[in-house]
ZAMARGU-4260 file (C-alpha; in steps of 0.2 Angstrom, whole numbers, plus 5000, padded with zeros to 4 digits):
<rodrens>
0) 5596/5437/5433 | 5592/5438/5414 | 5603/5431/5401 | 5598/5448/5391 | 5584/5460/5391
5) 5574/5469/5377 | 5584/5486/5381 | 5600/5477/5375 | 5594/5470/5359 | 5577/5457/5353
10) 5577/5445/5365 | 5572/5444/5385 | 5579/5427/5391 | 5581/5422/5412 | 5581/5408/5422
15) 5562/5405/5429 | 5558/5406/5446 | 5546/5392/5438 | 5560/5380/5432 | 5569/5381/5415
20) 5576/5394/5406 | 5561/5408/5400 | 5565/5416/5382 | 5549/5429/5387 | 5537/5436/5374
25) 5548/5426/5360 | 5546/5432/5343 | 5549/5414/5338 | 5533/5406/5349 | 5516/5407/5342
30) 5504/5422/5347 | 5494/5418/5361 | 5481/5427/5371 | 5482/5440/5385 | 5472/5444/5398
35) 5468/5460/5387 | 5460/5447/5375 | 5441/5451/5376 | 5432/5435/5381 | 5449/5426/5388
40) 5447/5428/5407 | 5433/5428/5418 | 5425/5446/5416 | 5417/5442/5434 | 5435/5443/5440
45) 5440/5462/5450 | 5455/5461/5441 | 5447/5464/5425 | 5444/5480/5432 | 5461/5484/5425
50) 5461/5480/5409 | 5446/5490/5405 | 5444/5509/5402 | 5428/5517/5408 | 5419/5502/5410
55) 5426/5496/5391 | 5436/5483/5387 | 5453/5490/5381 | 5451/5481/5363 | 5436/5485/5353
60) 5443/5478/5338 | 5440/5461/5338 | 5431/5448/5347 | 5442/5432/5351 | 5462/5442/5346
65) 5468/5453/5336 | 5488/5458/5335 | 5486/5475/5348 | 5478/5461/5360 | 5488/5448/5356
70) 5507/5443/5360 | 5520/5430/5357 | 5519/5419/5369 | 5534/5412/5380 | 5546/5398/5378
75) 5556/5387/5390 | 5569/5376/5389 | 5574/5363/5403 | 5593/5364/5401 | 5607/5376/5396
80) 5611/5371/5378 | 5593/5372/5373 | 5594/5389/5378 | 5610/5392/5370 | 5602/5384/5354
85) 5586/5397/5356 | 5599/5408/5356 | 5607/5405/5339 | 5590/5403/5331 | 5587/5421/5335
90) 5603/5426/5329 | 5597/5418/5310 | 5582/5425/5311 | 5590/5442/5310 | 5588/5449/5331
95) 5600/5458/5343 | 5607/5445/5354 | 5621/5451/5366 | 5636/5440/5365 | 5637/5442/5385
100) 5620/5431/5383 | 5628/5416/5377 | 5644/5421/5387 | 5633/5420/5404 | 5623/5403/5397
105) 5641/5396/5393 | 5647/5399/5413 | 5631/5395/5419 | 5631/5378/5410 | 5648/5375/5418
110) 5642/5376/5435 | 5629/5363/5432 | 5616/5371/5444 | 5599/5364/5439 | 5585/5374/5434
115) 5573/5369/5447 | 5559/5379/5452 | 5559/5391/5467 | 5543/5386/5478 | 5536/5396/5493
120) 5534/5391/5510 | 5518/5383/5506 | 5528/5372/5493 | 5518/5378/5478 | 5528/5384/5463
125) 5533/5404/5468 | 5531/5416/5456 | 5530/5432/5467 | 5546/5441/5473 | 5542/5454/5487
130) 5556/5466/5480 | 5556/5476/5498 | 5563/5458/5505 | 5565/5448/5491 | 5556/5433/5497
135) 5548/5425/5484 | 5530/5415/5486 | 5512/5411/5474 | 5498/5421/5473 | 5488/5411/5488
140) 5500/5414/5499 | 5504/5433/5494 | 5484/5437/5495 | 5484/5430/5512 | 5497/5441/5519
145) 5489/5454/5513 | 5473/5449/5520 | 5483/5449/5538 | 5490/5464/5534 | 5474/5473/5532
150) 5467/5466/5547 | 5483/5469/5557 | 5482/5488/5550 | 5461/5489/5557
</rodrens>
């Protein structure tokens, strides 16, 4: 569930499946490299194969980050009223912030749930909702199901 999204104003703000409250792609944070950042990720990698176009990297303007390859990074917060805090910061610096945000931070707060991280089975941190099930697990576990899967399908 999201505090509030980028379709209802500036900021995109959940509860992580990682622990804390995420404020994601915080204009705020710093900029921070992406995976389309040329010389970031292991080129060696098949999953570079997406972020290239005919065998090119997407961004032929620079060589270590520019701001079309480039983003604000995210920022977490371990409890409620830093969130809330975040919140207001965005506020003063001039962005669309719902007031439902601050509402559902508020109620939230009042339950005192704590802002652990979901793990998988494995017990790894899970960042992976299947959205068919909605089971969530890490990327070694998802690969490995789909391994089976493939076989099982052969």
């Amino acid at each position: 569930m999201s505090y509030c999204r980028f379709s209802e104003g500036d900021v995109y703000m959940y509860a992580s499946v990682r622990g804390g409250i995420e404020c994601c792609a915080c204009r705020l944070a710093e900029k921070v490299p992406t995976i389309f950042t040329p010389g970031k990720i292991d080129e060696t990698d098949p999953r570079w194969r997406l972020f290239t176009k005919n065998g090119e990297l997407i961004c032929k303007k620079c060589k270590s980050g520019c701001d079309e390859c480039m983003m604000h990074g995210n920022l977490t917060f371990e409890t409620y009223q830093e969130a809330f805090d975040h919140l207001v910061k965005h506020k003063e610096a001039g962005d669309i912030v719902p007031d439902r945000a601050f509402k559902s931070l508020r109620r939230d707060a009042k339950k005192g749930e704590p802002l652990k991280p979901t793990l998988c089975k494995c017990g790894e941190v899970a960042y992976i909702v299947d959205t068919t099930t909605g089971k969530y697990s890490c990327g070694e576990c998802m690969e490995k199901e789909m391994e089976k899967e493939k076989k099982d399908e052969g």
